[in-house]
C-alpha positions as CSV (number, residue, x, y, z in Angstrom):
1,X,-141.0,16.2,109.4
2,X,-138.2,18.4,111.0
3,X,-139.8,17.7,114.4
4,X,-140.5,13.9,114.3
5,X,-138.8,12.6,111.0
6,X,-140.3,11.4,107.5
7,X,-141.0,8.0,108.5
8,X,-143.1,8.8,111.6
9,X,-144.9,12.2,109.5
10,X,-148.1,10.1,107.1
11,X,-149.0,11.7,104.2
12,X,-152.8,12.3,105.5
13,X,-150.4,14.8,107.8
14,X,-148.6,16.3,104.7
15,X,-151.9,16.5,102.8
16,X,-153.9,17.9,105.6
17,X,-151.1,20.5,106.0
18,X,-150.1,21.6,102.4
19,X,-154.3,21.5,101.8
20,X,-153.7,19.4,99.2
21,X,-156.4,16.6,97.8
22,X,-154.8,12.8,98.2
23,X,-155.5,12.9,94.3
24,X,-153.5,15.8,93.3
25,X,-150.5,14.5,95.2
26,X,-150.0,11.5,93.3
27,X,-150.2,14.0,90.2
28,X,-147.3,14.8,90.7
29,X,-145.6,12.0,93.3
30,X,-145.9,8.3,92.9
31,X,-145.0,7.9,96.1
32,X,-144.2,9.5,99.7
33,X,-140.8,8.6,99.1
34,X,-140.3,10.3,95.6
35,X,-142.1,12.8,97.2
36,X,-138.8,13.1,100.0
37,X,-136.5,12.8,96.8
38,X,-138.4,16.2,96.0
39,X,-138.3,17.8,99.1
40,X,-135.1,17.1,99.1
41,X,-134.0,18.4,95.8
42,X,-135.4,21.5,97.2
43,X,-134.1,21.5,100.2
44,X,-130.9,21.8,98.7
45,X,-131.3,24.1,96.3
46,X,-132.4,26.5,99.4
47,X,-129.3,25.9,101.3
48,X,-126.7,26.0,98.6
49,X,-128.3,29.3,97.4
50,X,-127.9,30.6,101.1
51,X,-124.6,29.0,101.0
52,X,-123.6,30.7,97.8
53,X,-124.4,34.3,99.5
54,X,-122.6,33.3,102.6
55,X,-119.4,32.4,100.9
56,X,-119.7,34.9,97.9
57,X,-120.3,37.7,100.0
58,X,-117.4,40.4,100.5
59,X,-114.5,40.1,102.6
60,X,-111.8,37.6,103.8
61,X,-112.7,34.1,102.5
62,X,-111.6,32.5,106.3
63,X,-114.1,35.1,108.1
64,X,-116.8,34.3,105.1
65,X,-116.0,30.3,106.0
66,X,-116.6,30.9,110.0
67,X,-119.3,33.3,109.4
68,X,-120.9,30.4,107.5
69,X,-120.1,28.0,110.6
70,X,-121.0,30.7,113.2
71,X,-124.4,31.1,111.3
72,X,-125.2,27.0,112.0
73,X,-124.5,27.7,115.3
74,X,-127.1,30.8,116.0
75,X,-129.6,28.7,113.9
76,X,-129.0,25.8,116.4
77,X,-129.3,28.2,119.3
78,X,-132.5,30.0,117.7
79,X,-134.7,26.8,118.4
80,X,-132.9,25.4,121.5
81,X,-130.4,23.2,120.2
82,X,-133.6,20.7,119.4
83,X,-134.1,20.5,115.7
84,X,-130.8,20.3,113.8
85,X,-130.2,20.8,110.3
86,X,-132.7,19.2,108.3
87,X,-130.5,17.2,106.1
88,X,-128.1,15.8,108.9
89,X,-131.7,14.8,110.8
90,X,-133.3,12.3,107.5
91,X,-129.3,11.2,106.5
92,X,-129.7,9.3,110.0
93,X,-133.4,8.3,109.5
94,X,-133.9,7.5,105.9
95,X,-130.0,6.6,103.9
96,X,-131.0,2.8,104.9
97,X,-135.0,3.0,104.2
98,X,-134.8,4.7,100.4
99,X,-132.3,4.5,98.1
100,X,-133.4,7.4,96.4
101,X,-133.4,9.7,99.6
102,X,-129.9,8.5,99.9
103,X,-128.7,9.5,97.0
104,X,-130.3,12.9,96.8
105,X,-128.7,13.5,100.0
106,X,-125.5,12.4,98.7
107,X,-125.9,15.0,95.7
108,X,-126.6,17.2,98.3
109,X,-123.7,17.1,100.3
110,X,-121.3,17.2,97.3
111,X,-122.7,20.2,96.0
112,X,-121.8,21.4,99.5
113,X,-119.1,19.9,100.0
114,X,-117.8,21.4,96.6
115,X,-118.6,25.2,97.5
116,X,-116.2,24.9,100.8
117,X,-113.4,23.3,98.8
118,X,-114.0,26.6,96.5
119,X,-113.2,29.1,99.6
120,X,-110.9,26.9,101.2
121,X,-108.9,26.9,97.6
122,X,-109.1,30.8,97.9
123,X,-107.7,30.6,101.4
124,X,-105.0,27.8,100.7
125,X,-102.1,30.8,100.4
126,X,-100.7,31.7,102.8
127,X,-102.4,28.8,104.6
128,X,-101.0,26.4,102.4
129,X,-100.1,23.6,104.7
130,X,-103.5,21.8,106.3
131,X,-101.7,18.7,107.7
132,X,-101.1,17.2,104.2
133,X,-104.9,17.1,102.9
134,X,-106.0,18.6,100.0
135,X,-108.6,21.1,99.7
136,X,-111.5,18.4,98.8
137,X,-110.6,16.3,102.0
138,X,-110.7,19.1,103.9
139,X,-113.6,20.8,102.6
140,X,-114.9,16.7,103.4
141,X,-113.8,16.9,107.1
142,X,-115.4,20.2,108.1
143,X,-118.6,19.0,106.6
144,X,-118.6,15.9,108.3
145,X,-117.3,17.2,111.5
146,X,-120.3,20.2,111.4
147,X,-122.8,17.6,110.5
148,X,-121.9,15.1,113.3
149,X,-121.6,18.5,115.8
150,X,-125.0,19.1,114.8
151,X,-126.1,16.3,115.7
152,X,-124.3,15.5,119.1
153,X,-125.9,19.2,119.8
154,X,-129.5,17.4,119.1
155,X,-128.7,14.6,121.2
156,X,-127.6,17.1,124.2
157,X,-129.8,19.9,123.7
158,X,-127.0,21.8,124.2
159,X,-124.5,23.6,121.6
160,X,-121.1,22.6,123.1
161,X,-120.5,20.5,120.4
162,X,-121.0,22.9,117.7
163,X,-119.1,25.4,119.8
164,X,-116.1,22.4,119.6
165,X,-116.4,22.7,116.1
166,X,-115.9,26.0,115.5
167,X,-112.5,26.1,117.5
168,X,-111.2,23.0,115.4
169,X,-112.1,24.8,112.4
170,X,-110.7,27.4,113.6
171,X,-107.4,25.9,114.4
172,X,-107.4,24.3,110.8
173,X,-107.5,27.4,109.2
174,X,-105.0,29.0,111.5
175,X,-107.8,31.5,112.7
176,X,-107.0,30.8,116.4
């Protein structure tokens, strides 16, 4: 799926790969699509606990937040700038083919979206002024931008994008 998308991977694929009987996968899924909802449920709990560690960890909450952004950057770089973050790859593919994909990827990218507002709160003093938004927006906008970096980097095989991203944050935080 991270290589050619959910709508092009069948489920004889996902079966054949996970060794799992056609039988036991309706078990548990009634459907290839509530079976996305899943992998995306799980998906994000991944990340957010990665996130969590990331933004948690010791030290300056601004060098936390670009050592976050720096690390989506190697991880781009790692597999050639050719398969993106797995999230920002199925919200282009599937938020107009489920509705129920959709929405787990909008509960995804709040969660997010709500741990970056937490450092960006923590960093907001002396920093106070970021051009009038508060922290949510912002925390908003650097999602956004990353997630649209990542995938102009997949389009150009290239991480100049991503690299654009890191000096606007950058700039925003007052980190030149």
């Amino acid at each position: 799926m991270r290589g050619r998308g959910f709508a092009a991977t069948g489920l004889s694929e996902i079966l054949n790969e996970a060794e799992v009987p056609k039988g036991s996968f309706y078990h548990y899924f009634k459907s290839k699509e509530a079976f996305g909802v899943a992998l995306l449920e799980r998906y994000f709990a991944r990340y957010l606990e990665e996130l969590d560690a990331f933004l948690g960890s010791s030290g300056e909450p601004e060098e936390r937040l670009l050592a976050y952004f720096s690390q989506w950057i190697e991880r781009m770089q790692a597999v050639g700038c050719s398969q993106g973050c797995f999230a920002v790859k199925l919200s282009a593919e599937v938020s107009d083919l489920s509705e129920d994909m959709r929405l787990a990827l909008v509960a995804g990218r709040v969660a997010v979206v709500k741990r970056l507002a937490v450092t960006l709160r923590q960093i907001q003093e002396p920093h106070a002024d970021h051009s009038g938004a508060d922290v949510e927006t912002l925390a908003e906008s650097l999602y956004a931008l990353w997630c649209g970096a990542d995938l102009a980097s997949k389009v150009q095989r290239g991480d100049s994008p991503l690299q654009a991203a890191l000096m606007l944050t950058r700039r925003v935080l007052n980190r030149n």
